[in-house]
N, C-alpha and C positions, 0 to 999 in steps of 0.2 A: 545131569550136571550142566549150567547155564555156560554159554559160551563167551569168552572174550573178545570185545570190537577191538580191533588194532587202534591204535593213537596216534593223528597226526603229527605230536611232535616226537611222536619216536621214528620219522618216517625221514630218509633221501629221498628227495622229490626234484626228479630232472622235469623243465618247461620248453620247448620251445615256442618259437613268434613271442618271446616273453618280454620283449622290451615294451610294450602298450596293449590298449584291449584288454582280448578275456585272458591271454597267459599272463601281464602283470599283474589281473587285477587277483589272479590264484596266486602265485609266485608271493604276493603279499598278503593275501589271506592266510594260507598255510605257515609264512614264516609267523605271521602275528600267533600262530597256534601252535609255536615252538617247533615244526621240520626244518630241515635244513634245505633250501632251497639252492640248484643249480639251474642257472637260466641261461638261454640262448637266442642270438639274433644276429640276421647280418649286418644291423647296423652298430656299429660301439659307443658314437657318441650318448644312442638314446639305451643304449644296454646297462652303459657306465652311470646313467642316471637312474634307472633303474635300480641298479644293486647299490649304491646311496639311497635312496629315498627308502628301501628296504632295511637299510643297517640303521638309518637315522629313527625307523620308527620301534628299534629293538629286533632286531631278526636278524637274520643268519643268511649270507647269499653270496654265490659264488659264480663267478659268469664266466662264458665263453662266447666267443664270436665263431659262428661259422654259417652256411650254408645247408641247410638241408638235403640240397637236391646232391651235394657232396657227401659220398658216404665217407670219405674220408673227415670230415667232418664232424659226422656224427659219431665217429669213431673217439675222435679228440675231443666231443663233450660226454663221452662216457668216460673214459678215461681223467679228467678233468674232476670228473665226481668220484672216482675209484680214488686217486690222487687224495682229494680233500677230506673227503668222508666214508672211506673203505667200503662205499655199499651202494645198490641203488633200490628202493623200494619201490617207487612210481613213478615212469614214465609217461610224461603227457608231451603225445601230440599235439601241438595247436600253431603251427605256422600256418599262414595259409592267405592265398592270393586270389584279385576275381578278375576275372573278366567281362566286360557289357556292352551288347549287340548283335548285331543278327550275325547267325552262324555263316553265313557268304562273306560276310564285312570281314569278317574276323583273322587275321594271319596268322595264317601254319607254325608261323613262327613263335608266336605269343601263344598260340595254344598247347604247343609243346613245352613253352616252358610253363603255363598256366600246370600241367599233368609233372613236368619236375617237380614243384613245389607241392600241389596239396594230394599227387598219388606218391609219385617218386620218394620225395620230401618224407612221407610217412612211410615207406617200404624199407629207407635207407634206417630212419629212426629205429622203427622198430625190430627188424633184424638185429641189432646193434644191441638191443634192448634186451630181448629174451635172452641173450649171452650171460646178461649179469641179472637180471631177475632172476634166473632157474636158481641164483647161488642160493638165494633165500625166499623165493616166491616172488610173487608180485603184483603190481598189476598196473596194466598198459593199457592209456586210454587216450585215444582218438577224437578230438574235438571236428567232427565233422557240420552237415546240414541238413534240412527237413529235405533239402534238394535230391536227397541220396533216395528217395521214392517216387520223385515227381519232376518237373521240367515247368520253368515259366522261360516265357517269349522272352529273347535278347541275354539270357543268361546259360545258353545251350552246352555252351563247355565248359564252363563251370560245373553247371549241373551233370555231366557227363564223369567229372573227374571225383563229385562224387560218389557217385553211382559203383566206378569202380571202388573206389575205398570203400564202400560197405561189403564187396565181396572179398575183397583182401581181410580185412577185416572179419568177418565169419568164419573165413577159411583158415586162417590162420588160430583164432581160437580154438578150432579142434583140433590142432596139431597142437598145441601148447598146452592147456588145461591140463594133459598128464604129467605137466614138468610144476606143477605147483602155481601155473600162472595166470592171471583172470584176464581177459578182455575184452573192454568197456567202449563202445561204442555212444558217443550223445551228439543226436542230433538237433541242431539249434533254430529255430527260426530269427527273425531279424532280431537283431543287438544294439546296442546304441554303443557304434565303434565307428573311428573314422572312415574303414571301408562300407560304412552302410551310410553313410552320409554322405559319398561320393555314389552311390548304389541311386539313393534318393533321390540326387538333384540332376541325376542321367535322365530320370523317371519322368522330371519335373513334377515332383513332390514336394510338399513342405516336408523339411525335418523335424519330427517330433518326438526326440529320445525320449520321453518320460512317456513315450505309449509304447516303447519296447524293452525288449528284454534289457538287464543291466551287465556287465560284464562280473560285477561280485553276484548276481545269482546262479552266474553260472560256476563262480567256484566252489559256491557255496553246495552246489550241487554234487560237483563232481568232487569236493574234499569228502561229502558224507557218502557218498562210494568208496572210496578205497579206506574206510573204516571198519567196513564191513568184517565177519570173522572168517576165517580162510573155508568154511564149512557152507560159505555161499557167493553166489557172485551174480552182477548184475548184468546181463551184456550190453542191454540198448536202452536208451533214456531218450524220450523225444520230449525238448524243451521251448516252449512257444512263449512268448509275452501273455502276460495276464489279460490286458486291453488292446488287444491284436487289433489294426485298422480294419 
């Protein structure tokens, strides 16, 4: 008997870091594909723009403002989606913060909140997350980077912070998987996002987005993931630009 792929527009789909980048550029993919979209970010003025530009273009989107690295927060954008839309089908991780320089330059301070945001940030998420995916399955995805296997110069806690997220991440899928719930790890090489524009000209490099990855391939990636039928699941996706320098 042939199996059914799920549908994105039958899907609640929580984003966070969703106000710009790769979370709006999914957060408007998906609603273009009939889901219902709750997005998050701790800025409102560009959140608020956001969930406009998504109702303007036909879609459905429901925002909240908070903090990541707050799980109290994360708490009030799952609820926020419970509230709107009685459910949550896919949570996606994708806030996420950098830092660039050598690991001596770099303060303790900044690097502890670099580990709030893209470790903490996803622990507090996701926690929160499998509460209300076990009600109906799900699956919980991780927008991390190629970094989470390897280390370049000047990027050392960064790269560190993903490193841990790849094992939180593992680890946690096989405590989960029994509860009905999949998780999706993809890891990105460079993107044409303002944070790799700022990445670039640290570098002194030209910026040349049309030689990197686009932020719609990456939804487009991760929307034909959670399509998938409950009978398989993908864990890790490593995604590179086509024309990588």
């Amino acid at each position: 008997m042939p199996v059914s792929q799920k549908q994105v527009k039958d899907q609640v789909i929580v984003i966070t870091g969703a106000s710009s980048g790769i979370g709006l550029a999914t957060a408007k993919e998906a609603a273009s594909r009939g889901a219902r979209v709750v997005i998050n970010s701790r800025d409102p003025v560009d959140l608020s723009k956001a969930v406009q530009e998504i109702r303007e273009e036909g879609g459905e989107a429901t925002m909240h403002i908070g903090d990541v690295a707050d799980r109290s927060a994360m708490e009030g954008l799952a609820d926020t989606a419970i509230a709107a839309y009685r459910r949550i089908d896919t949570w996606i991780n994708n806030a996420g913060v950098s830092i660039y320089g050598e690991i001596s330059e770099v303060r303790i301070e900044d690097a502890r909140r670099l580990f709030d945001t893209n470790y903490w940030g996803v622990v507090n998420g996701s926690l929160v997350a499998v509460e209300h995916l076990a009600t109906f399955g799900g699956t919980l995805i991780n927008v991390g980077s190629v970094l989470s296997e390897t280390a370049y110069p000047l990027q050392g806690h960064y790269a560190a912070s993903k490193h841990a997220l790849r094992a939180y991440a593992n680890a946690l899928r096989s405590e989960v998987n029994a509860k009905g719930i999949r998780v999706l790890s993809v890891y990105l090489g460079r993107v044409a996002t303002a944070m790799q524009e700022k990445i670039t000209a640290r570098e002194g490099k030209a910026y040349e987005p049309e030689r990197l990855l686009q932020p719609d391939d990456v939804a487009c990636t991760v929307l034909a993931a959670v399509t998938l039928p409950s009978s398989a699941e993908i864990t890790e996706i490593f995604l590179r630009p086509g024309r990588p320098h």
